[in-house]
C-alpha positions in Angstrom: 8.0 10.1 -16.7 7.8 6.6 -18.6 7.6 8.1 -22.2 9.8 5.4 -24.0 7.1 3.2 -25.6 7.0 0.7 -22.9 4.3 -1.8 -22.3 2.6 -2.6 -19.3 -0.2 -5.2 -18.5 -2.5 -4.4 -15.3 -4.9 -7.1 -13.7 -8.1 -5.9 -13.0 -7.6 -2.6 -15.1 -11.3 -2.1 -15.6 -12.6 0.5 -12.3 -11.1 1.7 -9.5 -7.3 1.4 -8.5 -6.5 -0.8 -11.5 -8.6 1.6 -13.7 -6.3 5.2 -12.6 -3.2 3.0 -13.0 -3.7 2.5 -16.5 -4.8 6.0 -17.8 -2.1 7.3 -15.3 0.7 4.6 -17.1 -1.0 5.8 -20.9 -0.4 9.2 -19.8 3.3 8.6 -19.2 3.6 7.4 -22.6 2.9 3.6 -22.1 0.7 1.0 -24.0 -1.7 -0.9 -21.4 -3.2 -4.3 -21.8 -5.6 -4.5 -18.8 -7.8 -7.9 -17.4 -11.4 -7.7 -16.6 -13.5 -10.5 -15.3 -17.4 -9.8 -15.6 -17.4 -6.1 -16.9 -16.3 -5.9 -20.4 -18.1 -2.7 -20.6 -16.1 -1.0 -18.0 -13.0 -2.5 -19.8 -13.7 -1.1 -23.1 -14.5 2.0 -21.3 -10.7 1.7 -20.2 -9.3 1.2 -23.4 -11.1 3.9 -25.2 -9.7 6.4 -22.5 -5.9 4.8 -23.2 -6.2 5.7 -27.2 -7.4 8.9 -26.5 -4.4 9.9 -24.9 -2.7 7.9 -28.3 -1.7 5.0 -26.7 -2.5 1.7 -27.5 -4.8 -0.7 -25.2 -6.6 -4.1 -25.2 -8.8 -5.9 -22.7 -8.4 -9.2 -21.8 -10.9 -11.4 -19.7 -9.1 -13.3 -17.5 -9.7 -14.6 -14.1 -6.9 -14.1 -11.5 -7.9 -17.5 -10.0 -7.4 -19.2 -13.3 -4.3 -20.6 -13.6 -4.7 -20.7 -17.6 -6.3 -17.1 -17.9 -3.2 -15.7 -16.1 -0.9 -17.4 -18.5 -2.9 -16.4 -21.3 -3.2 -12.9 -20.2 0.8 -12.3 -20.2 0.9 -14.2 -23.4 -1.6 -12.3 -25.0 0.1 -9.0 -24.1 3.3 -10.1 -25.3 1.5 -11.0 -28.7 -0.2 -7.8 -29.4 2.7 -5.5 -28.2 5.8 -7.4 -29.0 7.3 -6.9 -25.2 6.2 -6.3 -21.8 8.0 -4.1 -19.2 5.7 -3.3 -16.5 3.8 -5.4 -14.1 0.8 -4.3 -11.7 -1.0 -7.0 -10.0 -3.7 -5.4 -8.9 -6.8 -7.8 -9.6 -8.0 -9.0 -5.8 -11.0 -9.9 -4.0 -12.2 -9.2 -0.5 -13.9 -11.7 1.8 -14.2 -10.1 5.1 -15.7 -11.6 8.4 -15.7 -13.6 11.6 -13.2 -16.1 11.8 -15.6 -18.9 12.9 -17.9 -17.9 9.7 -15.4 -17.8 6.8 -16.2 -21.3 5.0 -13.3 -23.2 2.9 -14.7 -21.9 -0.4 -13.9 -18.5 1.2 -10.5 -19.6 1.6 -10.2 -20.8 -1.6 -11.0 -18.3 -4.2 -8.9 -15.2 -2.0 -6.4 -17.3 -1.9 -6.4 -18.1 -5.6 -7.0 -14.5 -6.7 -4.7 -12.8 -4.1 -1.8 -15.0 -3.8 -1.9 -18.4 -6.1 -2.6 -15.2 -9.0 -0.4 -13.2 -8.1 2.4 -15.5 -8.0 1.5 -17.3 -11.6 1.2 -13.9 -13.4 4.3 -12.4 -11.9 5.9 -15.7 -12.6 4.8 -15.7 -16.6 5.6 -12.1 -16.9 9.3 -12.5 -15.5 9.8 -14.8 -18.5 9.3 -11.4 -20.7 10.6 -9.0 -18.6 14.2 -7.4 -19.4 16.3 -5.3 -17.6 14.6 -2.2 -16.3 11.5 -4.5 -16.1 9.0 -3.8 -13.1 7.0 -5.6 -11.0 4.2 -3.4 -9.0 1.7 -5.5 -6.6 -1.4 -3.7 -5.1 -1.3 -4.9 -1.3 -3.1 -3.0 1.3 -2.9 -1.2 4.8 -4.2 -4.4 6.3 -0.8 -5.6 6.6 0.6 -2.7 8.5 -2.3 -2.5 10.8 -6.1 -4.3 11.7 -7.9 -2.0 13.2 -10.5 -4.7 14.0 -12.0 -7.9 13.8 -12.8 -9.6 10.6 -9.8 -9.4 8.3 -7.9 -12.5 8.8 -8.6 -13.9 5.7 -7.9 -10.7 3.6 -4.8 -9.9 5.7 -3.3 -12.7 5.6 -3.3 -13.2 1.3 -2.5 -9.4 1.0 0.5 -10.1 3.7 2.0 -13.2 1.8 2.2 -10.5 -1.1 4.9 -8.1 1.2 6.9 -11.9 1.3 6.7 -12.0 -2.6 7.7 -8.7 -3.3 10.8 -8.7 -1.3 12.0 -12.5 -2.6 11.1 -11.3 -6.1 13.8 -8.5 -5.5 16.3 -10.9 -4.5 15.5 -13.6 -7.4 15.2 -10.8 -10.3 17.6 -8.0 -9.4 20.4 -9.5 -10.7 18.6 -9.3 -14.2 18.0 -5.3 -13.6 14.3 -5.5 -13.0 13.1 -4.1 -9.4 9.9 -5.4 -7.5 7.7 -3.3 -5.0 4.6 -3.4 -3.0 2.3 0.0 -2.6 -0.3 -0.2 0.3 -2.9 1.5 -0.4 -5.7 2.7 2.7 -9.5 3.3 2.2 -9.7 4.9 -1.4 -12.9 5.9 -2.9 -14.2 3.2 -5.1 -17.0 1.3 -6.9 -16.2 -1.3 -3.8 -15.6 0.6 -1.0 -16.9 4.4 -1.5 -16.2 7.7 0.4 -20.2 8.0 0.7 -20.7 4.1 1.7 -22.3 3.1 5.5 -18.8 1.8 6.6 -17.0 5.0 5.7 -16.8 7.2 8.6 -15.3 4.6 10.6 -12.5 4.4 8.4 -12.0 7.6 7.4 -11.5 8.4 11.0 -9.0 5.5 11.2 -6.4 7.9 9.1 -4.5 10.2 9.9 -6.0 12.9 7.4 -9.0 11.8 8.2 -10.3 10.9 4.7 -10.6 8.1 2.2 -7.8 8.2 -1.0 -8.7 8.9 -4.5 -7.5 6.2 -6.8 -5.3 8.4 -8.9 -3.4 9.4 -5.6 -2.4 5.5 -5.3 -1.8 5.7 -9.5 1.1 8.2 -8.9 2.9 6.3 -6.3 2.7 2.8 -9.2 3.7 5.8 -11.9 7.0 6.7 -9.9 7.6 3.2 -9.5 7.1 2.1 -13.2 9.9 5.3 -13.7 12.7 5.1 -14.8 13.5 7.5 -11.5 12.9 4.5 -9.7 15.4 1.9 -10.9 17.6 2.0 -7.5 14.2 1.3 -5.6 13.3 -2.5 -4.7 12.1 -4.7 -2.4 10.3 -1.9 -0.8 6.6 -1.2 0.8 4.9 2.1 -0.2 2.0 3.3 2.2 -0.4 5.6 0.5 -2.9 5.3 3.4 -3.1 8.4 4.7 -1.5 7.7 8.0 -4.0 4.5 8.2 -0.6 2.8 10.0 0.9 5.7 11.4 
């Protein structure tokens, strides 16, 4: 789909989500710079999986709640590869739990990595971006529906994302580069897995009754990094399995 040499940089590249979005974007014929924060084994991991398929790839630690790490990470991309055309912000982090127990450090650091991040890298990479240019931010099915308690915190930095995306599509579309949000539901990771103690419950929460495989939420960011996609923006993508239906 995206085999024209393009270059995309993906936060928190190194498991999971992050991890099928960049072999899925190396498979469509793009170069991946990917962030990592603690595992660089993981990362490299990553990378040697991208040249396999004979694109190029580099990890780069940076933390999402560091405003000079994010500047340095888009910088850095747009130094080894010469250009940048495709965004994910995927890097996040998940504090869940009673309202009257989250403490102000809790606030803090998903704020920083969910939204303050977020912004800052999409804001540095918009610098480089060109027409065609996307913008792809990892949200979740939080913001279409809480099932229960203890996701305030989480759904409200993953909500202020859906805000982002659409103003993003407003401020950028003029310059020919689109901005989208993909949702994904209770996908079978390192963090949250199909086999954990918590995933019957939500499982049975979908409408297919099963968790998501991260390559399943890697297509949907694959279509939108298309060129297929260019008349698509400001828009939310659930890939949930009916987690909101």
């Amino acid at each position: 789909m995206n085999s024209n040499n393009s270059v995309a940089l993906v936060t928190g590249g190194s498991r999971g989500i992050g991890a099928a979005v960049a072999l899925r974007l190396a498979e469509d014929g793009t170069d991946v710079a990917i962030t990592y924060v603690n595992d660089a084994e993981a990362a490299a991991e990553v990378v040697g999986k991208v040249e396999a398929l004979g694109r190029r790839a580099v990890a780069l630690r940076a933390d999402a709640g560091d405003t000079a790490q994010v500047a340095n990470a888009v910088g850095e991309t747009v130094r080894r590869f010469g250009r940048l055309d495709v965004l994910v912000n995927n890097a996040g982090v998940g504090v869940l739990g009673p309202l009257a127990e989250l403490a102000p450090a809790d606030v803090e650091r998903v704020l920083a990595v969910n939204v303050r991040g977020v912004f800052l890298t999409t804001q540095a990479a918009a610098a480089h971006l060109g027409s065609g240019g996307r913008i792809i931010t990892i949200g979740s099915c939080m913001t279409q529906r809480v099932p229960g308690p203890g996701g305030t915190l989480y759904a409200m930095s993953k909500s202020a994302l859906t805000g982002l995306t659409k103003a993003l599509a407003r401020e950028l579309g003029g310059r020919g580069i689109t901005a989208n949000i993909v949702h994904p539901g209770p996908v079978d990771t390192d963090m949250n897995p199909a086999g954990g103690p918590y995933a019957g419950p939500q499982a049975a929460m979908t409408a297919l009754g099963r968790f998501g495989a991260p390559r399943e939420v890697a297509a949907v960011v694959s279509f939108l990094a298309s060129e297929e996609a260019a008349y698509v923006t400001g828009a939310e993508f659930a890939v949930d399995g009916g987690h909101a239906a």
